[in-house]
ROKOL-468591 format. One record per residue (C-alpha): residue number from 1; residue in one letter; x, y, z. Coordinates in steps of 0.25 Angstrom, whole numbers, plus 5000, padded with zeros to 4 digits. Each point is the difference from the previous one (the first is absolute). Example, Ala and Ser with C-alpha at 12.3 -4.5 7.8 and 13.67 -1.06 7.14 Angstrom:
<sites>
[site 1; 'A'; [5049; 4982; 5031]]
[site 2; 'S'; [5006; 5014; 4998]]
</sites>
This chain:
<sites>
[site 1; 'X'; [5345; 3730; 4790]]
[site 2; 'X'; [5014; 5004; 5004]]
[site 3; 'X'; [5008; 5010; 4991]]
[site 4; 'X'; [5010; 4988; 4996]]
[site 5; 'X'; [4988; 4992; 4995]]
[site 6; 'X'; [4994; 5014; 4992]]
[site 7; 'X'; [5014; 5002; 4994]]
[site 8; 'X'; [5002; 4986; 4993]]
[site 9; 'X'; [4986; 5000; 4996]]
[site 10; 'X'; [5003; 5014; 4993]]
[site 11; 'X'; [5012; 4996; 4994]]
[site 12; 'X'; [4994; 4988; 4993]]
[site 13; 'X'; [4991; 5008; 4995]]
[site 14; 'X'; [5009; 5009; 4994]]
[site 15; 'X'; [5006; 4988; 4996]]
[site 16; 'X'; [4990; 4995; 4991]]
[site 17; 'X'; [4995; 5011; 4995]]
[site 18; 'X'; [5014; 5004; 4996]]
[site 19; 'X'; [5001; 4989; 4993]]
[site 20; 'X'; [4988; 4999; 4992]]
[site 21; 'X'; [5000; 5016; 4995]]
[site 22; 'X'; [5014; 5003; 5000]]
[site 23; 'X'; [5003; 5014; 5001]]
[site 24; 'X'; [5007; 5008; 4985]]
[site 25; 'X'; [5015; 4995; 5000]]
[site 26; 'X'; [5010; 5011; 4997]]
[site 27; 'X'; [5001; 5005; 4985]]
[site 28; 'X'; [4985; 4996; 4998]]
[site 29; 'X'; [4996; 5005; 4986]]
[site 30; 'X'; [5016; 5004; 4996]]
[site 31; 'X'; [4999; 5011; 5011]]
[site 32; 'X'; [5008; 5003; 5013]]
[site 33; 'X'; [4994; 5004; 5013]]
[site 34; 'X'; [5003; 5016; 5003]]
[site 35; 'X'; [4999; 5003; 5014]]
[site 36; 'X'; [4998; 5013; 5005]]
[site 37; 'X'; [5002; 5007; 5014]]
[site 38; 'X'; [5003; 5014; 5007]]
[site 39; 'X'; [5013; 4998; 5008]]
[site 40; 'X'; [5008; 5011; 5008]]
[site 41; 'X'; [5014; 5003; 5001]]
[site 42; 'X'; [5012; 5002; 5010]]
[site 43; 'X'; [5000; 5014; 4996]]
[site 44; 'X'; [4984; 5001; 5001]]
[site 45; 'X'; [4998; 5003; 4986]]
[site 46; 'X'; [4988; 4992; 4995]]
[site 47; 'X'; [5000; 4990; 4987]]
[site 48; 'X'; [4989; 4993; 4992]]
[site 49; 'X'; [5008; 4985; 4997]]
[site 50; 'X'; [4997; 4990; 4989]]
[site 51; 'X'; [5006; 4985; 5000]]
[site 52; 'X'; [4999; 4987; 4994]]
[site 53; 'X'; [5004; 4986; 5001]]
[site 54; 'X'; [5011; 4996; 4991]]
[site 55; 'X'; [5006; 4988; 4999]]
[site 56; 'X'; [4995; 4997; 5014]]
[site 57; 'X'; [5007; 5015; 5005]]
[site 58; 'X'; [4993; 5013; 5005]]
[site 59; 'X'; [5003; 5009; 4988]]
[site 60; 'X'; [4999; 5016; 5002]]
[site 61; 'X'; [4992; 5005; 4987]]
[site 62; 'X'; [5000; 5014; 5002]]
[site 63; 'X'; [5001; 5010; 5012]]
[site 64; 'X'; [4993; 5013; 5001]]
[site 65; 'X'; [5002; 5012; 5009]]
[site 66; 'X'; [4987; 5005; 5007]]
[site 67; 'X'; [4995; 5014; 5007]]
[site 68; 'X'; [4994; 4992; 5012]]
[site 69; 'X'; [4998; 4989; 5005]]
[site 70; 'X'; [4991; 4989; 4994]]
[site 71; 'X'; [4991; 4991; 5006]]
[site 72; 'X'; [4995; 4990; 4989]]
[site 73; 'X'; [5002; 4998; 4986]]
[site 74; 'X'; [4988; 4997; 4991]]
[site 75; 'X'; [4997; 4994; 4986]]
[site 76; 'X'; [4993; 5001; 4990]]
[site 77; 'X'; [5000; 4988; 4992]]
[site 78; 'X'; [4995; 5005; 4988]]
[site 79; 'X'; [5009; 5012; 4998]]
[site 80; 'X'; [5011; 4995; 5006]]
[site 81; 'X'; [5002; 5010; 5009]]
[site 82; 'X'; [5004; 5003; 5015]]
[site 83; 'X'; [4996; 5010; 5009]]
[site 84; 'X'; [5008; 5001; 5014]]
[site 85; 'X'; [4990; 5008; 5009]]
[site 86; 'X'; [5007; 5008; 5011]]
[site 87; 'X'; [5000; 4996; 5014]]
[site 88; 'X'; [4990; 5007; 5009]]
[site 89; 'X'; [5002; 5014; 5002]]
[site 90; 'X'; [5006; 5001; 4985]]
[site 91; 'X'; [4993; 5005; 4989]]
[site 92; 'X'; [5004; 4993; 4987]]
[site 93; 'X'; [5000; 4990; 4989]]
[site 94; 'X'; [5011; 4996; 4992]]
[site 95; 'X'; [4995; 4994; 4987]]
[site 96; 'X'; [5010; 4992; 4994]]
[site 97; 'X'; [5000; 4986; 4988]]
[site 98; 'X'; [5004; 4987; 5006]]
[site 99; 'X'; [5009; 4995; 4991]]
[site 100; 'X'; [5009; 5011; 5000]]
[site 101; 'X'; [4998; 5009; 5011]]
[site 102; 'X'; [4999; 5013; 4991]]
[site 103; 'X'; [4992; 5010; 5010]]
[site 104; 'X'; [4988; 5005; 4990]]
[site 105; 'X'; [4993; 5009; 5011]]
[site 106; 'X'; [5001; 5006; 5015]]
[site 107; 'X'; [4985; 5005; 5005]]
[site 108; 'X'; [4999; 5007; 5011]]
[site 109; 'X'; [4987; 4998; 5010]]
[site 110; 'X'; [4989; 5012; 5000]]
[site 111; 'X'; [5002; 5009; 5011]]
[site 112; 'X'; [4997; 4996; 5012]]
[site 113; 'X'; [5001; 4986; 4999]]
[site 114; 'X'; [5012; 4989; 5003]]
[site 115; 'X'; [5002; 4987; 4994]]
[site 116; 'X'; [4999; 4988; 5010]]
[site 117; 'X'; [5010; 4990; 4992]]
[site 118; 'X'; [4990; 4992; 4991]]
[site 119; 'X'; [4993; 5000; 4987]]
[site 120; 'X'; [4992; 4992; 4990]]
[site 121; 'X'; [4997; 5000; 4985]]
[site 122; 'X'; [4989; 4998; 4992]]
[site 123; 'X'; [4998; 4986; 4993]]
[site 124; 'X'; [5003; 5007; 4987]]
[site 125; 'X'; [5010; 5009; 5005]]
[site 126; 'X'; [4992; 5013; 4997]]
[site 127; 'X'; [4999; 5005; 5014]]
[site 128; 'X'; [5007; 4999; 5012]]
[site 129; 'X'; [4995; 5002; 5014]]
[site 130; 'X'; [5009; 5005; 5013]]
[site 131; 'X'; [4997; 4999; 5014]]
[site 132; 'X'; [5000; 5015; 5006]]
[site 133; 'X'; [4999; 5010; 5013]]
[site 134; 'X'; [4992; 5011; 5000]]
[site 135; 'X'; [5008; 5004; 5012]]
[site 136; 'X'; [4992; 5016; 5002]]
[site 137; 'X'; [4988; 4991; 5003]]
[site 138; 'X'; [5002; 4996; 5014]]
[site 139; 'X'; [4986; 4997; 5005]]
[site 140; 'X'; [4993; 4991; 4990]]
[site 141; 'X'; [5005; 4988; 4991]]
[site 142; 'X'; [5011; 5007; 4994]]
[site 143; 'X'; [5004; 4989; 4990]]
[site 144; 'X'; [5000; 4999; 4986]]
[site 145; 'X'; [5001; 4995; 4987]]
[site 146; 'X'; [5006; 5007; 4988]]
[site 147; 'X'; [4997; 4996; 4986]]
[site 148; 'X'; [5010; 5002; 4988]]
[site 149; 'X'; [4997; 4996; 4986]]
[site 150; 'X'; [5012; 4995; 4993]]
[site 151; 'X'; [5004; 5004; 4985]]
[site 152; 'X'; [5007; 4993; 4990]]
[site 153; 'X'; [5007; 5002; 4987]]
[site 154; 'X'; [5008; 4992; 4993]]
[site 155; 'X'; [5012; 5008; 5005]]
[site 156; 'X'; [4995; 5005; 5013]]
[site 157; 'X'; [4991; 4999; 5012]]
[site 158; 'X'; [4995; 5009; 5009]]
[site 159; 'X'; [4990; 5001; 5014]]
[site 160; 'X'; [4991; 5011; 5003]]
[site 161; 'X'; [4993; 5003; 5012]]
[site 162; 'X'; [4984; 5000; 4997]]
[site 163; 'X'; [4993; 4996; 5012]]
[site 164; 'X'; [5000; 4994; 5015]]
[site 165; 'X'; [4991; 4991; 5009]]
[site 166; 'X'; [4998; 4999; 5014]]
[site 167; 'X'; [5007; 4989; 5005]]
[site 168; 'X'; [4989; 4999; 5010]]
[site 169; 'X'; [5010; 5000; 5015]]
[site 170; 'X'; [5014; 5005; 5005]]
[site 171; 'X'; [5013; 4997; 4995]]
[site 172; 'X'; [4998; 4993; 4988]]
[site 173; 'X'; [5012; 4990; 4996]]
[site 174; 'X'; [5000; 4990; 4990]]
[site 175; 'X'; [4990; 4998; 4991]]
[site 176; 'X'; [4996; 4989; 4988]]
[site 177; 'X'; [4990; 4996; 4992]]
[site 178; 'X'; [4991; 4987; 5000]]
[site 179; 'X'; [4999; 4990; 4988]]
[site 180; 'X'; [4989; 5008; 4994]]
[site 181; 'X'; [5009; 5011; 4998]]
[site 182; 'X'; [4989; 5010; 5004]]
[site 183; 'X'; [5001; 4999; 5013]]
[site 184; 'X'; [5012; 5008; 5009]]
[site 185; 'X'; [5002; 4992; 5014]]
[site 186; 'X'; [5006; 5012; 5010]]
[site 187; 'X'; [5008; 4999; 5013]]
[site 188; 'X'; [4995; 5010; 5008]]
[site 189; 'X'; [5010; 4998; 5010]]
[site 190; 'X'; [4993; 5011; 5010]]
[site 191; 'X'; [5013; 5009; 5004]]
[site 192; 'X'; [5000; 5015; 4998]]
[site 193; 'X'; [5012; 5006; 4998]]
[site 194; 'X'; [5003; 5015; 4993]]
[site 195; 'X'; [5013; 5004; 4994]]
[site 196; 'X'; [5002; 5010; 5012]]
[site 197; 'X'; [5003; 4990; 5010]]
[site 198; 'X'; [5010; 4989; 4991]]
[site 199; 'X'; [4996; 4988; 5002]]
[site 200; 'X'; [4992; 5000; 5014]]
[site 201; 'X'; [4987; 4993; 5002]]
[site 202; 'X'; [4990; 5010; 5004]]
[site 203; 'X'; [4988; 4992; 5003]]
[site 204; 'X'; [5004; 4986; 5009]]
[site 205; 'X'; [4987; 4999; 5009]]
[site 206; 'X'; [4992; 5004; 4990]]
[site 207; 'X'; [5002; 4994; 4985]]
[site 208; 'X'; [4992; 4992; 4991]]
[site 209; 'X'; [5006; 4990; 4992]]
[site 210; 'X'; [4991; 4994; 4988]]
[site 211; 'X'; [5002; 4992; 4987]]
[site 212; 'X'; [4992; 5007; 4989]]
[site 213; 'X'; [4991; 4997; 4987]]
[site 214; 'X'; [4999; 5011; 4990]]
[site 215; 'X'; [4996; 5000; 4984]]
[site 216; 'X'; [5013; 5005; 4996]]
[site 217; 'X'; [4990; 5007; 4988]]
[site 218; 'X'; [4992; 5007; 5010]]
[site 219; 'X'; [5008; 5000; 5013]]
[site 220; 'X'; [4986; 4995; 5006]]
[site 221; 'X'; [5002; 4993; 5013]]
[site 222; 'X'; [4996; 4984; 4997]]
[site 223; 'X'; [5003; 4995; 5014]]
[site 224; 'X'; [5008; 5001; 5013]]
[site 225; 'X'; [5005; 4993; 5010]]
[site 226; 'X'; [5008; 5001; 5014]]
[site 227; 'X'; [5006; 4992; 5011]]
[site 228; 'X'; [4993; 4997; 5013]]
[site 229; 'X'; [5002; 5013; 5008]]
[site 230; 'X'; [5010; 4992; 5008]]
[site 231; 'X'; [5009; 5002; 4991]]
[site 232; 'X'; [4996; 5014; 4994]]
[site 233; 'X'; [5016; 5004; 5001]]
[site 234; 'X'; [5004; 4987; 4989]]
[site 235; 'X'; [5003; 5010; 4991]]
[site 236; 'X'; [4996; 4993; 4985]]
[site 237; 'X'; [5013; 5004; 4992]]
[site 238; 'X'; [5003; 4990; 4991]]
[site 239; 'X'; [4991; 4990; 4990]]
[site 240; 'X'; [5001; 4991; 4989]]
[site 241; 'X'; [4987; 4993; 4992]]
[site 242; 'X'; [5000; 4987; 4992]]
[site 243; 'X'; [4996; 4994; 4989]]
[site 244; 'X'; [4985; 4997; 5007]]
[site 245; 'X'; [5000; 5014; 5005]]
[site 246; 'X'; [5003; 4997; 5014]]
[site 247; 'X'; [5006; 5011; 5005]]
[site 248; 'X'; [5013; 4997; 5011]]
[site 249; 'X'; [5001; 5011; 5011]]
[site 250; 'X'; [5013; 5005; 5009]]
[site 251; 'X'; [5000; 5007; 5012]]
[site 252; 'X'; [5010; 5009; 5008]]
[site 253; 'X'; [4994; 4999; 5015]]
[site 254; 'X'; [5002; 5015; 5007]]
[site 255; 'X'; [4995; 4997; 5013]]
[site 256; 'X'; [5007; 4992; 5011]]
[site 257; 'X'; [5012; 4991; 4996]]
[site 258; 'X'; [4995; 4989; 5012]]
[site 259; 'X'; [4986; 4997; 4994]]
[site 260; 'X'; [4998; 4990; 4990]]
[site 261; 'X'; [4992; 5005; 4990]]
[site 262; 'X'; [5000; 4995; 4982]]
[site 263; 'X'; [5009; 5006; 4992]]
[site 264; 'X'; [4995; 4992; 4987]]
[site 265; 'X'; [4985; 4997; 4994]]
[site 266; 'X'; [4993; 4997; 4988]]
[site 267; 'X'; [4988; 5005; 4993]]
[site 268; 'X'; [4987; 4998; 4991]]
[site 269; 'X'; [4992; 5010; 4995]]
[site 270; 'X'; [4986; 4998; 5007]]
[site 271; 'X'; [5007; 4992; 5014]]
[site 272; 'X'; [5007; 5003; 5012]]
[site 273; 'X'; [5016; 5003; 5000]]
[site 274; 'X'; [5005; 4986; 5006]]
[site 275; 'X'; [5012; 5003; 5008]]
[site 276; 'X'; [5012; 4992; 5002]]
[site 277; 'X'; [5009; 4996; 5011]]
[site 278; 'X'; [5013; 4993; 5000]]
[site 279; 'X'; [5004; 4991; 5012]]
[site 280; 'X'; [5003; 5006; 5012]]
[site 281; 'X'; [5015; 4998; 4999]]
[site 282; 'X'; [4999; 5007; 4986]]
[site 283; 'X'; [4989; 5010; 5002]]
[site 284; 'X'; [5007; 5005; 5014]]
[site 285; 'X'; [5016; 5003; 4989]]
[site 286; 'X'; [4992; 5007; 4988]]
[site 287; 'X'; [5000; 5015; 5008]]
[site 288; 'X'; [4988; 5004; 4998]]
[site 289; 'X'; [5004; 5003; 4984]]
[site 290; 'X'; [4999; 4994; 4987]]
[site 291; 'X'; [5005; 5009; 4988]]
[site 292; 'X'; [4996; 4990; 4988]]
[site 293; 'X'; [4991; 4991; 4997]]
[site 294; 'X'; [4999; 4991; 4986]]
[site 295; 'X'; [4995; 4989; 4995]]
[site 296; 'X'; [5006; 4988; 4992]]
[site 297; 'X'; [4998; 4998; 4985]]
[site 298; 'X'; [4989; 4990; 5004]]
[site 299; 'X'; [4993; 5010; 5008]]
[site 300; 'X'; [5000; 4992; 5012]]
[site 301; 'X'; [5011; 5000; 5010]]
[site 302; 'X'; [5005; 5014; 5003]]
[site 303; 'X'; [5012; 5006; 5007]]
[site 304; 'X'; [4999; 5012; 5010]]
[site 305; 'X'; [5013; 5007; 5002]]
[site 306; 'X'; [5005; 5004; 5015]]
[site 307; 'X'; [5013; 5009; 4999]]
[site 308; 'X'; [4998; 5004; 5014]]
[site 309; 'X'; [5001; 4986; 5005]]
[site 310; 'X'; [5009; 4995; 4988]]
[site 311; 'X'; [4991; 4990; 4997]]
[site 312; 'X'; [4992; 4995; 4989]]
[site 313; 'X'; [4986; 4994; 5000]]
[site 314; 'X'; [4993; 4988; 4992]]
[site 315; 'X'; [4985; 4999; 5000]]
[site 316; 'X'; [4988; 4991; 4993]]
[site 317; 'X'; [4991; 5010; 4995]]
[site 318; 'X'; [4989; 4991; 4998]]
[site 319; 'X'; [5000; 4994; 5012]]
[site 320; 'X'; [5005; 5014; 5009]]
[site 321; 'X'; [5011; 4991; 5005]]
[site 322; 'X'; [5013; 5001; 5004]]
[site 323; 'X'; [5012; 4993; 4993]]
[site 324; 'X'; [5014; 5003; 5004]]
[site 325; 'X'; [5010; 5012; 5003]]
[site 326; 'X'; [5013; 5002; 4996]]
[site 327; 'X'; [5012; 5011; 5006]]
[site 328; 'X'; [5002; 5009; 4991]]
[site 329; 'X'; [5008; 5013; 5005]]
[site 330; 'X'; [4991; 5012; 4997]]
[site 331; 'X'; [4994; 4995; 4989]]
[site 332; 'X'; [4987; 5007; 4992]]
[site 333; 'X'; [4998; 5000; 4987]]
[site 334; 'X'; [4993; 4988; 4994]]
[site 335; 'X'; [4997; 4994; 4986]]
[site 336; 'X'; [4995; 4988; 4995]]
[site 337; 'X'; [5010; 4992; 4991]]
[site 338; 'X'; [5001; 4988; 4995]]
[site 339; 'X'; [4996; 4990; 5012]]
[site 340; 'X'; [5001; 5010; 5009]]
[site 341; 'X'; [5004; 5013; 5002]]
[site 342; 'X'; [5012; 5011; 4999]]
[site 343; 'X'; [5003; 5008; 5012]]
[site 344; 'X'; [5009; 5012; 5001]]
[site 345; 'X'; [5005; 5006; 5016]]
[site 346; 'X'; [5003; 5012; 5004]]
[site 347; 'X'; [5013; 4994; 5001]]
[site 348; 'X'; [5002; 5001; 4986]]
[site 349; 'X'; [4999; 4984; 4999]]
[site 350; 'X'; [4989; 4993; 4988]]
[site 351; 'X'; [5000; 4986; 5003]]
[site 352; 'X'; [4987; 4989; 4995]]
[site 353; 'X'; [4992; 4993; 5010]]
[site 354; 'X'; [4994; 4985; 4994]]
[site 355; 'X'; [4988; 4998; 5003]]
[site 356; 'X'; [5001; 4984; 4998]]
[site 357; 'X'; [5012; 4999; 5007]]
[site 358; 'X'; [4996; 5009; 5009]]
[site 359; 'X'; [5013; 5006; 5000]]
[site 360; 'X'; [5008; 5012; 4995]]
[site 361; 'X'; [5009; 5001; 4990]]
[site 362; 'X'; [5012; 5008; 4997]]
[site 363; 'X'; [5002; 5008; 4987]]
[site 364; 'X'; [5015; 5004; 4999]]
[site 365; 'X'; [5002; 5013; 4995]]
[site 366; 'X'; [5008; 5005; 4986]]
[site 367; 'X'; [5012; 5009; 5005]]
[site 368; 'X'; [4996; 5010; 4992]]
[site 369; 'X'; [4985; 5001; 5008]]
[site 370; 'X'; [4998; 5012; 5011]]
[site 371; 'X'; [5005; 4999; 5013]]
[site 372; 'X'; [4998; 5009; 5012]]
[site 373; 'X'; [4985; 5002; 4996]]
[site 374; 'X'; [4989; 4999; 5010]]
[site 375; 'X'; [4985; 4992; 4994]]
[site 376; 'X'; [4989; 5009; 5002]]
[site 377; 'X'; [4987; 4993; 5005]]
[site 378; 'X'; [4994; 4994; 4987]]
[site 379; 'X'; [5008; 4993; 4988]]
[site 380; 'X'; [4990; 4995; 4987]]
[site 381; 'X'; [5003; 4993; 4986]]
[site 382; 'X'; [4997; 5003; 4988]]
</sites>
């Protein structure tokens, strides 16, 4: 079937399902959409940013001035509250409420151990688990998992350090949990690195990437997978899991640029990864690099962001298909809104890509709304 025929069958799809479950409209329930991301400046100073959309304008909420730079912002639904997790080698969190920005803590990570960027909270908000280093350990699978139990008052809220996991591989990145909510699904993402030597890659020839199972009670290991060795340098960075618990992977390729390998795959628990290819003429531009991968508020198309290759990616997870690209000038993080998704660049653009139309949308900016800022890698809405 050629790709032209794959694409309009894709769309119609999206069509249709679009239009029998449409997606939450703006203001559902009486409440705006917060957006939250880490942005840098012209003066390299680092910010945790929060936004809405007002009257059909990006609205800046509140701004807030951080040590180090930030990788993702996470949520906790049931506490309202945000963590922005430093990026990879920094060592803190910054605890802060949603609606208001107020900082409520800044944890620092145990000795000897780096944050990688990400983060996920309990179902009920009562313990937070971070992807970690443990960098001294140079030989064996030096991931891990730490465990922080959240309190809270009625006045106050606080995260203690009791425990850590395996992680069950090197250079563990993202990590959420499955529908069960018992379940923490891992991206080993197979690259040693220590503090040391920056940001180098130490291990090339050699690494293991894995996606990993583990009872987030007991940090047992409930099942492991990896990519053909083939493709042993697809470093597994970045996942996202819907509603069914299938589990979306993205790759960043570190071996040759000229080979054609999958940079994106989807999972169940008891099968095979199922990789995916775009077509040649798409697969050939994505540089060997995705920095974000999300699913629809159906659950079933998702976009995979290319900021390398200034290009965004549409796919059918159900089918493992490919759907459509779009430019988009050094775009990365991602979020499922409305029919579609939000985007922010490291341009410092935010712009709404339409699924149905298959299109992107412009969303003008209020004056008062920060200029001169750089997206980081991942934007999320509360």
């Amino acid at each position: 079937m050629s790709s032209i025929s794959l694409q309009r069958r894709s769309f119609l799809s999206v069509a249709v399902l679009l239009a029998v479950n449409p997606a939450f409209s703006l203001g559902q329930n009486g409440r705006q959409p917060i957006f939250l991301s880490a942005a840098t400046d012209r003066d390299n100073k680092h910010w945790l940013e929060a936004f809405t959309i007002n009257n059909e304008q990006l609205t800046l909420l509140y701004s807030r001035l951080l040590s180090e730079r930030a990788h993702a912002v996470v949520l906790s639904r049931e506490a309202d509250i945000f963590v922005a997790v430093a990026r990879r080698p920094g060592t803190t969190l910054v605890v802060g409420n949603v609606a208001s920005g107020d900082i409520l803590q800044t944890l620092q990570a145990p000795e000897n151990r780096h944050f990688y960027g990400h983060g996920v909270f309990s179902s009920d908000g009562s313990y937070f688990y971070t992807t970690e280093n443990a960098y001294e350990d140079m030989s064996g699978d030096n991931g891990r998992i730490g465990v922080w139990q959240v309190k809270r008052t009625a006045t106050d809220i606080s995260f203690d350090r009791i425990d850590e996991f395996f992680s069950y591989g090197v250079g563990p990145h993202e990590l959420l949990l499955l529908p069960d909510q018992e379940t923490l699904v891992i991206a080993n993402g197979g690259i040693r690195t220590h503090p040391g030597s920056e940001r180098e890659m130490l291990n090339i020839d050699s690494m293991q990437p894995s996606l990993a199972y583990i009872d987030r009670q007991s940090g047992e290991l409930l099942e492991q997978q990896s990519l053909p060795p083939e493709f042993h340098q697809a470093s597994i960075r970045h996942i996202d899991i819907n509603i069914d618990g299938q589990v979306a992977l993205a790759m960043q390729f570190e071996g040759e640029p000229f080979l054609r390998v999958p940079l994106l795959a989807i999972h169940r628990r008891g099968e095979a990864i199922q990789t995916m290819l775009a077509p040649e003429q798409v697969q050939s531009r994505m540089e060997q690099y995705v920095g974000s991968i999300r699913y629809d508020q159906s659950g079933r198309f998702l976009v995979a962001s290319c900021p390398r290759a200034n290009m965004l990616t549409f796919w059918d997870a159900e089918n493992a298909e490919f759907i459509n690209q779009v430019r988009a000038r050094d775009a990365c993080g991602v979020c499922a809104f409305e029919n579609g998704f939000l985007y922010s660049a490291g341009t410092g653009q935010i712009r709404y890509y339409d699924l149905l139309q298959g299109a992107i949308v412009d969303i003008p900016m209020r004056d008062d709304f920060s200029t001169g800022l750089f997206w980081d890698n991942h934007l999320v809405v509360s």
